[in-house]
C-alpha positions in Angstrom: 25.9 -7.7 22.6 22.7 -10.1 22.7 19.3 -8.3 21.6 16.0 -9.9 22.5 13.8 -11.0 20.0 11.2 -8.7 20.4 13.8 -6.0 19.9 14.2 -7.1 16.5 11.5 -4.6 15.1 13.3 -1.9 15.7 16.0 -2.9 13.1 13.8 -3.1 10.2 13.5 0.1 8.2 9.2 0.8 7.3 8.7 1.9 4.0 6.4 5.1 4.0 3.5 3.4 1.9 -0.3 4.2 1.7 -2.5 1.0 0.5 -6.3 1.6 -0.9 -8.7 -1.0 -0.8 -12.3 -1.5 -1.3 -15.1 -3.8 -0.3 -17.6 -5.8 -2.2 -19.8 -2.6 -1.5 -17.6 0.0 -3.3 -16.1 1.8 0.0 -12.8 2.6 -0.4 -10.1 2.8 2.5 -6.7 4.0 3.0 -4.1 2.5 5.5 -0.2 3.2 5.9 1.2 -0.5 6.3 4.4 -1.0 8.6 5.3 -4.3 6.6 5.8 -4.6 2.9 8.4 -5.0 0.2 8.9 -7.2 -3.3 8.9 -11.1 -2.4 9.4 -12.1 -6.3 10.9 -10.4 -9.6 9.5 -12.5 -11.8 6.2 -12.6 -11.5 6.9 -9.1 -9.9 5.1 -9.4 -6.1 4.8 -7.4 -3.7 4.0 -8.7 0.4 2.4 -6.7 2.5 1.1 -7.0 6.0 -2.1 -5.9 8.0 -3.5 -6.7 11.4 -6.6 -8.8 11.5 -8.0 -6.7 13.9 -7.6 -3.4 11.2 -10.5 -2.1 9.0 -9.1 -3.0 6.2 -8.4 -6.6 6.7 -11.6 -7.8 5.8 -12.1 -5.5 2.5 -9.0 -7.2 1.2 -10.0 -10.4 2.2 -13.7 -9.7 0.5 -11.8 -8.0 -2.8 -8.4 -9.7 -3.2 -7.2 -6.2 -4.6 -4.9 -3.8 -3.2 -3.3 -0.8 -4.7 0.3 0.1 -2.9 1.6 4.1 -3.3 4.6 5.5 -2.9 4.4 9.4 -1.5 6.0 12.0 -2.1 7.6 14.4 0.1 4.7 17.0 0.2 2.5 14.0 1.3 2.8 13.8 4.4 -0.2 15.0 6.0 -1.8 12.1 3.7 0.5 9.9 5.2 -0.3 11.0 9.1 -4.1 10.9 8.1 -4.0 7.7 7.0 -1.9 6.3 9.6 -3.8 7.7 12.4 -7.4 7.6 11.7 -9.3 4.6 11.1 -12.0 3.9 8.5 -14.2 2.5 11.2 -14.4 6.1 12.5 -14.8 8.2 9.6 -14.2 8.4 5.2 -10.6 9.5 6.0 -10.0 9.9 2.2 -13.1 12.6 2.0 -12.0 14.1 4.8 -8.8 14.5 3.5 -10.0 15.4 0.4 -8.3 12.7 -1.5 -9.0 12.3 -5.0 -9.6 8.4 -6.5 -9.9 6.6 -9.7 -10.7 3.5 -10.6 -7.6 0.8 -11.0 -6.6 -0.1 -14.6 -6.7 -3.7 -13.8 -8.4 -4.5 -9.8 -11.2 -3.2 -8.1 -9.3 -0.8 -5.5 -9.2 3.1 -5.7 -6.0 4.9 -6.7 -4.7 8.0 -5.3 -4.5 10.0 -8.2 -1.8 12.6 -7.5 0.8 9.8 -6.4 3.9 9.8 -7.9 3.6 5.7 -7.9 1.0 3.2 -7.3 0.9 -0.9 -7.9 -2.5 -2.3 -8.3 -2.1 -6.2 -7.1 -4.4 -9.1 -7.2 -4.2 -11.0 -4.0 -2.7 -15.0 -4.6 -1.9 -16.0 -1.4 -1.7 -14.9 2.4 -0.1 -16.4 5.5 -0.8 -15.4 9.3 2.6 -14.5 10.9 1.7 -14.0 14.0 0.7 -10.4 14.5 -0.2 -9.7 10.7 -1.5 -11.9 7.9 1.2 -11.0 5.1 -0.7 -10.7 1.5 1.1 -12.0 -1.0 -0.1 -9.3 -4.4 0.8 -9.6 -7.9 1.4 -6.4 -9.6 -0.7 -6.1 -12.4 -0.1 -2.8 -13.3 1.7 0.0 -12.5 1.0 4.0 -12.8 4.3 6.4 -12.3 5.0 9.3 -13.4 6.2 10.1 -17.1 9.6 12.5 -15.6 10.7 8.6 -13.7 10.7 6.4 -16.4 14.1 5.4 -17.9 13.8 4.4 -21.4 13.3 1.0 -21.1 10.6 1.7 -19.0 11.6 1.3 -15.7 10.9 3.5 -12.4 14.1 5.4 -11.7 13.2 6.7 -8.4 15.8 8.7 -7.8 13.9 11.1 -10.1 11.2 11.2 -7.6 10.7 13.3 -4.4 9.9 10.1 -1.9 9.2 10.3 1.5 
């Protein structure tokens, strides 16, 4: 059976991921991106993709930071929130009560009660067509104590993911 190319969307699985950013002016946004996954082990990268056309888009391109976090189960009204609601519109992270901190290494916002989140430095991005993919190396990485195998790695089986 022949399936047309703009089909083909439908056959990749979305990982259920909220980015933060933040512009040169300190405001922080949150978006759920439908594109993203590790491009390179060593350096460890992660890709991720946004539409021009998003709020966000331009904070990255400003900041050259992002922050990617894994949710957990009981997360998903965060998740909806932020995948509904633009920032144009409103602070959906006060609204939602969402509590930040500083990242250990770039200048983005970290969901504090995360079970796992990547800050990344921006090094390159390409325009794909619908979504300019940002190419982020992880610079550091905050997870839980109760996932981490003793050599400390993420076992994420340990973890409640949506």
């Amino acid at each position: 059976m022949k399936v047309e190319a703009n089909k083909v969307n439908a056959l990749v699985v979305k990982p259920n991921l909220v980015v933060t950013v933040r512009d040169n002016e300190g405001n922080d946004n949150a978006l759920v991106v439908a594109y993203a996954g590790n491009c390179s082990y060593d350096p460890p990268m992660i890709m991720m993709g946004i539409v021009p056309s998003r709020y966000s888009h331009h904070m990255i391109k400003e900041n050259g930071s992002f922050v990617v976090h894994l949710l957990d189960e009981s997360q998903t009204e965060l998740y909806e929130c932020c995948g509904s609601k633009s920032g144009r519109d409103s602070d959906k992270l006060k609204d939602y009560g969402v509590e930040l901190t500083d990242g250990v290494k770039v200048n983005a916002g970290v969901i504090t009660k995360c079970p796992v989140a990547i800050e990344c430095t921006v090094v390159d991005s390409i325009m794909t067509g619908s979504h300019e993919m940002f190419i982020g190396k992880v610079e550091y990485v905050h997870a839980e104590k109760e996932s981490l195998l003793e050599d400390g790695k993420i076992d994420l089986s340990k973890l409640n993911l949506m």
